[in-house]
C-alpha positions, 0 to 999 in steps of 0.5 A: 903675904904667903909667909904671913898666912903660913904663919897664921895658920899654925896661930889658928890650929894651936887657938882651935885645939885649946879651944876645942880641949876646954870645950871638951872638960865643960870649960866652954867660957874659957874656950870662947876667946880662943875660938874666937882668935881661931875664926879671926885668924882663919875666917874661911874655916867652917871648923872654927866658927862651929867650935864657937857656936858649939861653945856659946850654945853649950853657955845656954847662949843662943843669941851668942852662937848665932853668928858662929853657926851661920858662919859655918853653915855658909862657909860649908853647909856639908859639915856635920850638924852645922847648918841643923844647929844654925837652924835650932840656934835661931829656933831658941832665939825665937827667930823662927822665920831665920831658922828655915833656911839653914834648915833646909839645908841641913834636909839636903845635907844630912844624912838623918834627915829626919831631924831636919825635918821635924825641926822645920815643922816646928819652925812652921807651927811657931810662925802659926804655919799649921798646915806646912808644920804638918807637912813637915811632921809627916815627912819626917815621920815617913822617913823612918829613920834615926830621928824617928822618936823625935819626930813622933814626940814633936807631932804629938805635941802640935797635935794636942796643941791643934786640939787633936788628943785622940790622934796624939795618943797614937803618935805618943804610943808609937814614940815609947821605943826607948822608953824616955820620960820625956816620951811618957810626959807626952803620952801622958799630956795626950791622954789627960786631953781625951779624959783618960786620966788614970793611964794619963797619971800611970805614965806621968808616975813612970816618967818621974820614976825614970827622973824623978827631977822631971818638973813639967810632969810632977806639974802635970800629975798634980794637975791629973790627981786635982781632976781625978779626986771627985771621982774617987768621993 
């Protein structure tokens, strides 16, 4: 019995770190296999079974990179991102009441807990939960740390989602450091809402001028000039 875990352990590593070298060069489904028959042969090792949630999330595959993460964040809730990516894994599976526990874990674990946080509110907001999603924002927010921009965009959007603009443009103001188009789509969608439509076009025109791809604010600029239009004839 102890010669065959030896053994097996050597099997396991050298399955991992092929794995984890394809997931590295952008060959996450060439890697799948391997940490599959890393986890297989190792199933008490947290390590394994994140590099494969890591892999099928990398696929757009959340469904996929379910069990991996909730694997790993059993096995060791302390390990870096494993329990938050537990948690976001369900989040994107539309699987929000099963998101909350990995991610309050990640909040005790993590050091930026921030990001655990904002992620809870969200969960909260989904599950139609508006006074504990609040909750939630606002702690994060409080916590000033690495997550705070992140933090910031989140609220502003459950804001103009709860009908709230005027208090959105305030939190999407404080999010512009660094300057991000996805920060200047979201003061832009907070201000076209309070009818402030010509700083609401000027922020969506800088967003698509740091990424001209940015769909949802080229979308939402159309929809500025159409309302801006009567006003100029």
């Amino acid at each position: 019995m102890i010669l065959l875990l030896v053994l097996a352990q050597p099997a396991a590593e050298q399955a991992y770190r092929q794995g984890v070298s394809l997931l590295e060069s952008g060959r996450a489904e060439e890697a799948i296999p391997l940490l599959e028959q890393a986890a297989k042969i190792e199933p008490k090792n947290a390590l394994y079974w994140k590099a494969l949630g890591v892999a099928h999330a990398g696929l757009l595959d959340y469904r996929g990179s379910l069990e991996p993460f909730r694997q790993a964040c059993t096995l060791d809730p302390r390990l870096l991102d494993v329990c938050y990516y537990s948690g976001r894994a369900f989040y994107a599976a539309d699987q929000y009441d099963k998101a909350i526990a990995p991610l309050q874990k990640a909040l005790h674990a993590d050091a930026v807990k921030g990001r655990a946080e904002t992620a809870l509110g969200q969960c909260y907001e989904a599950l139609g939960d508006a006074v504990e999603a609040e909750k939630h924002f606002r702690s994060a927010l409080s916590r000033n740390d690495a997550a705070g921009q992140q933090a910031r965009l989140a609220y502003s959007r459950f804001l103009v989602r709860q009908g709230r603009p005027r208090e959105a443009v305030a939190i999407a103001e404080a999010a512009q450091h660094p300057e991000t188009p996805d920060s200047r789509y979201e003061l832009a969608l907070a201000l076209s809402q309070c009818d402030r439509l010509q700083e609401a076009a000027a922020a969506l025109q800088r967003a698509l001028q740091l990424n001209p791809q940015h769909e949802a604010a080229r979308v939402l600029l159309a929809k500025v000039r159409a309302r801006l239009e009567p006003h100029r004839q």
